[in-house]
N, C-alpha and C positions, 0 to 999 in steps of 0.2 A: 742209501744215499748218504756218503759222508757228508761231514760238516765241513763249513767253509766262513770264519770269523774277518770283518771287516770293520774299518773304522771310519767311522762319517764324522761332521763337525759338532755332532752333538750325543754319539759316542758310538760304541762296538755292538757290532749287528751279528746275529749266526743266522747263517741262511743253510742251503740243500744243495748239492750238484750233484745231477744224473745227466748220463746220455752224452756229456760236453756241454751241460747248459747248469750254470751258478742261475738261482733263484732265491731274493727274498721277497718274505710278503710284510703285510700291514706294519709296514715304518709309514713313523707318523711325522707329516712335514706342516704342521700346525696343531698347536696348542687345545685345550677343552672349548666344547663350544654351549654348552650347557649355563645356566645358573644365570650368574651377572654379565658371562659373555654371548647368548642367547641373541641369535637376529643380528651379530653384531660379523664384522670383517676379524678376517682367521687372527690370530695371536701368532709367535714365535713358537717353536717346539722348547721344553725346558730338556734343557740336555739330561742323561740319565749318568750311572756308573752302571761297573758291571758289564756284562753282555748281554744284549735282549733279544731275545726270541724271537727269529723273524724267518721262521717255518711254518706258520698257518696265517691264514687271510686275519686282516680285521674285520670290522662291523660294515654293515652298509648301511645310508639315511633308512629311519623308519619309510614302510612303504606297504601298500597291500599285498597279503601272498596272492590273490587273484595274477596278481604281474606274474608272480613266477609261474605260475599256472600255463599261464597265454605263451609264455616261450618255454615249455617244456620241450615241445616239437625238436628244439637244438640242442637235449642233451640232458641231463642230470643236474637240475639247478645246485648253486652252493652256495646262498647264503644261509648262513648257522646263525650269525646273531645282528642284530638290529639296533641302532641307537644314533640320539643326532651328532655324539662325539665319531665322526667317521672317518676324520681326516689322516686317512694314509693310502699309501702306493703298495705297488709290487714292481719288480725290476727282476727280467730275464737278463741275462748276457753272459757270453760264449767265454768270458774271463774277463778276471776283475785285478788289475792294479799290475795289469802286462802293460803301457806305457800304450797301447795305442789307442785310437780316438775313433769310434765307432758311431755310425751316424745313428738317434735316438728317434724312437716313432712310438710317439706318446698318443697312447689311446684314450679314448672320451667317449665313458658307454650311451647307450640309448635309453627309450624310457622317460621320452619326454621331461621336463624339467622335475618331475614327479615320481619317478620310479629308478631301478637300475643300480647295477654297483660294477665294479670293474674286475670285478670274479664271478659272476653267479652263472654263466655257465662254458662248457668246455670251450668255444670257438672263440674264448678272450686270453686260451691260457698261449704263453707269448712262447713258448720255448724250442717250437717249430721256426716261425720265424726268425728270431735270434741264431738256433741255428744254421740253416741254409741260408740268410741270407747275412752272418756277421754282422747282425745288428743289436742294437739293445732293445728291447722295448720295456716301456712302463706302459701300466692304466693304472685309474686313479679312481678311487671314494672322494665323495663332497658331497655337503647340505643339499638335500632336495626340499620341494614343495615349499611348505611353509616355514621350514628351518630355515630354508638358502634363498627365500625370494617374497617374503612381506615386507610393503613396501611400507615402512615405519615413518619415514622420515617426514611424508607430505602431513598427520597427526599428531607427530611427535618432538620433531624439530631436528637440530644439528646431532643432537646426540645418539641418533639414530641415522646414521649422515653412511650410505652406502648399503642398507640394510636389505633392500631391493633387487640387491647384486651381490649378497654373502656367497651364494654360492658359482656365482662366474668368480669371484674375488679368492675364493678355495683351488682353483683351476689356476689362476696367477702365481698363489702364495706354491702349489705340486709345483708349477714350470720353475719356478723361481729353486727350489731347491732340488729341482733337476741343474740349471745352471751349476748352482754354487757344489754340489758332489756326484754330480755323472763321470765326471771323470775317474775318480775312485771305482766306478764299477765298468770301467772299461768303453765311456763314451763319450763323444765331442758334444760340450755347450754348444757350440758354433753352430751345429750341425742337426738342430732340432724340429722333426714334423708333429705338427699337432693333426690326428685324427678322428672321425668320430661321425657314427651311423644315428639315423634317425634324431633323436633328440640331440643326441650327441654333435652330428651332425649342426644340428641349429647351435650347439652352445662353440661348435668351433667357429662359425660364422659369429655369433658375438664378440668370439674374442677379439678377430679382427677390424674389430671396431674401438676397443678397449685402449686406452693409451696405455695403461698401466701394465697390457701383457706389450706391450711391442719388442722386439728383441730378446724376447723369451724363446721364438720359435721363429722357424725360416723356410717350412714350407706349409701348407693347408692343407689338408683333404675334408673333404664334404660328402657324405654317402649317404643319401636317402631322405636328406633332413635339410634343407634349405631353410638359413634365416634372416628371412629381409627385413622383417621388423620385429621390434620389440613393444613392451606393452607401452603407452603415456601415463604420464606421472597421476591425470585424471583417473584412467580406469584402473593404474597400481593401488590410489589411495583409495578408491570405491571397494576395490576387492578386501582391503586392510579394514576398513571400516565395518564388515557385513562381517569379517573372522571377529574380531573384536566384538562385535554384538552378542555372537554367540556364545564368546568367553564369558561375555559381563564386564569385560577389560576397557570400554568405550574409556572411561575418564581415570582408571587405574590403570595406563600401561603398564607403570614399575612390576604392576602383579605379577606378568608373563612369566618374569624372570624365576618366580618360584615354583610352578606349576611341572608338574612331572611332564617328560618329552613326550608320553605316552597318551598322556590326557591333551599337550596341545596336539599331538596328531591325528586324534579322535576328532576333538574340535573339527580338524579340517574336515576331514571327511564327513562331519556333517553338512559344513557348509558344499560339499562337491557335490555338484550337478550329473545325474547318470546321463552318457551320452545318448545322443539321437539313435544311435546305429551300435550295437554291441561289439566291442571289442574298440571300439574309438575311444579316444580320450576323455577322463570329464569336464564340464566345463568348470568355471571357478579353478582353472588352474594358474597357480603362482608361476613367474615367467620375470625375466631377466627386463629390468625399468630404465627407458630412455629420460635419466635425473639429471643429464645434463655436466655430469663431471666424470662418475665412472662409467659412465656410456653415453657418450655427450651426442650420439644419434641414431637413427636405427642405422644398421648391418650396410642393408644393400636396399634400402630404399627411400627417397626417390633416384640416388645414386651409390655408388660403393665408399665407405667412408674410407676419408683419406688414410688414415691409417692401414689397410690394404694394397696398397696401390704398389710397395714393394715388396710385395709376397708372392711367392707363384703358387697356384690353389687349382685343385682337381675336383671334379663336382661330375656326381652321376648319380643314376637311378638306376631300377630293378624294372625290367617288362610290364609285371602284374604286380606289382607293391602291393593292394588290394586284398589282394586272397586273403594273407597271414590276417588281416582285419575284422573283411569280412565270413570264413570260416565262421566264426562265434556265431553268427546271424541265425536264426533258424528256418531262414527263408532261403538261405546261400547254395548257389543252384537250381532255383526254383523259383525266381522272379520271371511274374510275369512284365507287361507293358507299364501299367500303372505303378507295380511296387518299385518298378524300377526307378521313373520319373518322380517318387516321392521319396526314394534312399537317396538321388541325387541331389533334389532338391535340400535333401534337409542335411546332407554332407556340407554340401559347397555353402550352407547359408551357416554354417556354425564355424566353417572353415576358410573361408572370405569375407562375407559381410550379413547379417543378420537383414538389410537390405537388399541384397542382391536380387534384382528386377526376374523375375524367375521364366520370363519370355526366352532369358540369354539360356535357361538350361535346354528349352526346347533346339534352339541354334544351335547347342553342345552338339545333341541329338543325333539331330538332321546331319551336318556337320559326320560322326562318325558314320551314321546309315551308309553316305556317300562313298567313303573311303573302307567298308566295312561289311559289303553288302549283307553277308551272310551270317551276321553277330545275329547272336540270340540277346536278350534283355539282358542277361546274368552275365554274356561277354562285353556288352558295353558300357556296363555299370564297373565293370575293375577297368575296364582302359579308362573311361573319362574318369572317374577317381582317381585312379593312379595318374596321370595327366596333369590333376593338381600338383602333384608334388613336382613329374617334368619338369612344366614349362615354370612351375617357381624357380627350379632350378637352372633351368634357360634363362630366365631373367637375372641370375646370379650370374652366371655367368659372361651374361653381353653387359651388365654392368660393371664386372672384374675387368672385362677385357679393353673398356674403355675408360677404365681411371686410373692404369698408372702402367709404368712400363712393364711388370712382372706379369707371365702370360696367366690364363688358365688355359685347362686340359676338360675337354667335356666326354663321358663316357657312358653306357647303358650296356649295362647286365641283360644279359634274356635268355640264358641257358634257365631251361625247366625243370624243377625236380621229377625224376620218377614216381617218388615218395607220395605216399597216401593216393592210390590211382591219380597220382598227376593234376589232384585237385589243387596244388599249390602254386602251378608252374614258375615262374621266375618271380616268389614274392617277396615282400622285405623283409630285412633279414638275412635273406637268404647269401648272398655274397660275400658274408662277415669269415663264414669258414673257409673261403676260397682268398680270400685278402689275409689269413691268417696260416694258411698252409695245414690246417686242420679239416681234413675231408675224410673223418674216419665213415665209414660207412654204416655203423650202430648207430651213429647219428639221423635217428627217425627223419626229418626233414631233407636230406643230403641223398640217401639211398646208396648204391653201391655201383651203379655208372661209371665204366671204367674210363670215360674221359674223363672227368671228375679230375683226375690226377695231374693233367696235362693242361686244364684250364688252372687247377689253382696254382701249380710254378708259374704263368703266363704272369694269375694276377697277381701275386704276391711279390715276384721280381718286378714288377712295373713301381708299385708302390715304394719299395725298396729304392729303386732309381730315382724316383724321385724327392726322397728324400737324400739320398746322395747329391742331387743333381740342380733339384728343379725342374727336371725333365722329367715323364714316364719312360718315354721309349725304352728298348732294350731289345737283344737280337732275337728273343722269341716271339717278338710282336711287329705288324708292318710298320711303316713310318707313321708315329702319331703327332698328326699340324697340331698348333694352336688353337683356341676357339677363336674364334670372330665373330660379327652379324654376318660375313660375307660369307661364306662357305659353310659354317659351324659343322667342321667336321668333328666327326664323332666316334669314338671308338667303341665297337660291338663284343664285347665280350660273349663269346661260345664255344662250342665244341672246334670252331673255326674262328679267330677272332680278326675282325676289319674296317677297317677307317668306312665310313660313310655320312656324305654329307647330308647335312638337315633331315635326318630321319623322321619318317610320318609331318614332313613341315606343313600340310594341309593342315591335319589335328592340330600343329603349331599354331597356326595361324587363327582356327578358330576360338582362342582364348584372348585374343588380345580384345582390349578394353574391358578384360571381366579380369583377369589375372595380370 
């Protein structure tokens, strides 16, 4: 792989080119975040001399290896090193400092606000896509958990003013020095989609609530991860207050500041609650804070915040999201009647409301029996779970489509993996290497299906389009409408892919008033 030297505004970068694709990794587009700047909004980068090495990843936020574990399934994980200094990108693209202006599809890993880095495993590496479809892509590192989202400020005062949002404010600071040198690597400011699955997914739906990201990006995608709300400044400062305890830090905050990254990420994980259901999130998770200046509301609820309203945004889900979850269970496949009504129960009441009237799960129930007739326990325990995430997503959607001129695109994934006798079928996750043109088939989860090939050009030129456009459409796919309440058509992603309106809208329908 010769080398390939470039100059940014804060100095000379060596990157890799193979194949027709320039790559550098871990350029850092904000300052340490350690010490006296800890909890605090990113810094400037200090420009360097020299030329720096930017042929291997950086770090990613401290995080459990359990995560990498759980998405082994997609590959050969790569994260090598861990620290809360994490703040850098990587940048594909097809040429750099040839004068044209290439549309940029900035990725935003998963991993809930608490895990994840934007290398660790192969279906993030960008250079497929950058080729075939002459674009750039970046992903990006930033503070998770308690590094990028203790909410300091409601205990500590002004000078903890944004601390709740370090790391949406990490995601600003990457767009932001996307703006000011995409061009140098071969791509148009102008011309920017923010992407991002699962967690990732939610922290794109925050940005669009963000005043501070506005005109950093200019199209949306949403995959798998709907975020309509964010946490209140009440249950930010209760969660802050209960970490703090643990520390001893109650009446010493200033202490934070000197405590190894290592020992505050222990801390956390004392205070982290194991989930209800294996392989679910903990509870006690740090999450991006409605404080009323850097996220002056939640997302998309009870409406779309106006800062949304001229973006155009694509929002979809995966068949069976479910599986990749519940897999870990040791029950998974083998629920009977009752386990089933009591993993639902205690899903949608960690994942809705701790109140949730548990009558409605029965309704759920009923509800899919009708439309379902010949579900067993364990098949209608991944649709109504996965369902949550749907119809959040449907609500993002009818709430996009009605606050401002820029349309959304509503779409559902449901081709089935072969992989692991098909226990996976279309679960989450699973689309990320088909949206990235990465369908090698050593990829345990993926298998070796030879449409496989012809669904991922479908999806990945759609995404592509859209980011060119605002639009998906494109001539390998049929006409895809807008969403609405009125038709909500939908686009099916499979071996066959096709517009259909309000799919499963029965199932739709029995969520409302609970979701």
């Amino acid at each position: 792989m010769p080398d390939i030297i470039i100059e940014t505004a804060w100095g000379k970068l060596r990157g890799a080119t193979e194949n027709g694709v320039s790559v550098f990794k871990g350029i850092p587009y904000g300052g340490p975040t350690g010490g006296a700047h800890r909890f605090l909004p990113p810094v400037p980068v200090e420009p360097w001399s020299g030329v720096r090495d930017a042929t291997r990843f950086g770090p990613a936020c401290w995080q459990a290896q359990e995560y990498l574990t759980r998405i082994g399934i997609f590959g050969a994980v790569g994260i090598d090193a861990m620290s809360e200094d994490c703040l850098v990108l990587n940048v594909w693209t097809p040429a750099v400092k040839d004068g044209s202006k290439r549309p940029v599809l900035f990725w935003i890993h998963g991993g809930g606000f608490f895990e994840g880095s934007g290398d660790h495993f192969p279906s993030y590496d960008g250079a497929s896509l950058a080729r075939s479809g002459d674009v750039v892509v970046v992903t990006v590192n930033h503070r998770l958990g308690v590094f990028g989202f203790l909410h300091l400020e409601g205990l500590a005062g002004e000078k903890y003013a944004g601390s709740g949002n370090a790391g949406m404010l990490d995601l600003v600071a990457a767009l932001a020095w996307v703006r000011d040198n995409i061009e140098t690597f071969g791509g148009d400011p102008g011309k920017v989609m923010i992407f991002g699955e699962s967690g990732g997914g939610a922290k794109v739906s925050t940005l669009l609530a963000m005043p501070s990201a506005q005109g950093l990006f200019h199209q949306a995608v949403v995959q798998s991860g709907p975020g309509l709300r964010a946490l209140s400044r009440e249950d930010a400062t209760k969660m802050t207050a209960e970490f703090l305890d643990i520390t001893g830090n109650r009446d010493r905050i200033e202490r934070l500041h000197d405590m190894r990254s290592d020992t505050v990420w222990a801390a956390w994980m004392v205070m982290a609650k194991p989930p209800a259901i294996p392989g679910m999130p903990p509870g006690g998770e740090f999450a991006p804070v409605v404080d009323g200046a850097i996220l002056p509301s939640h997302p998309f609820d009870p409406v779309a915040a106006p800062f949304a309203a001229r973006v155009p945004v694509m929002i979809g889900t995966n068949k069976d999201e479910m599986t990749f979850m519940l897999m870990r269970d040791p029950e998974f496949g083998k629920y009977d009647e009752a386990t089933m009504r009591a993993r639902l129960v205690d899903t949608l009441k960690s994942r809705l409301s701790d109140n949730l009237d548990t009558s409605r799960v029965d309704d759920l129930i009923a509800a899919y029996r009708r439309s379902r007739p010949t579900a067993t326990p364990h098949d209608l325990l991944v649709a109504i779970t996965t369902d949550r995430m749907r119809v959040a997503s449907i609500r993002l959607a009818e709430r996009k489509a009605v606050g401002g001129p820029a349309p959304a695109f509503m779409y559902q994934f449901t081709w089935e993996s072969p992989a692991m006798r098909g226990r996976l079928k279309s679960c989450h996750a699973l689309e990320i290497p088909f949206v990235f043109n990465n369908v090698d088939p050593t990829v345990r989860a993926i298998g070796d299906a030879p449409e496989r090939i012809a669904l991922a050009k479908a999806m990945s030129q759609a995404w592509i389009a859209f980011a060119l456009s605002g639009d998906p459409s494109h001539q390998g796919l049929p006409p895809w409408p807008a969403y609405d309440a009125k038709t909500r058509a939908t686009m099916i992603f499979n071996q066959e892919c096709r517009v259909q309106n309000d799919p499963a809208g029965e199932e739709r329908k029995a969520w409302d008033g609970i979701l």
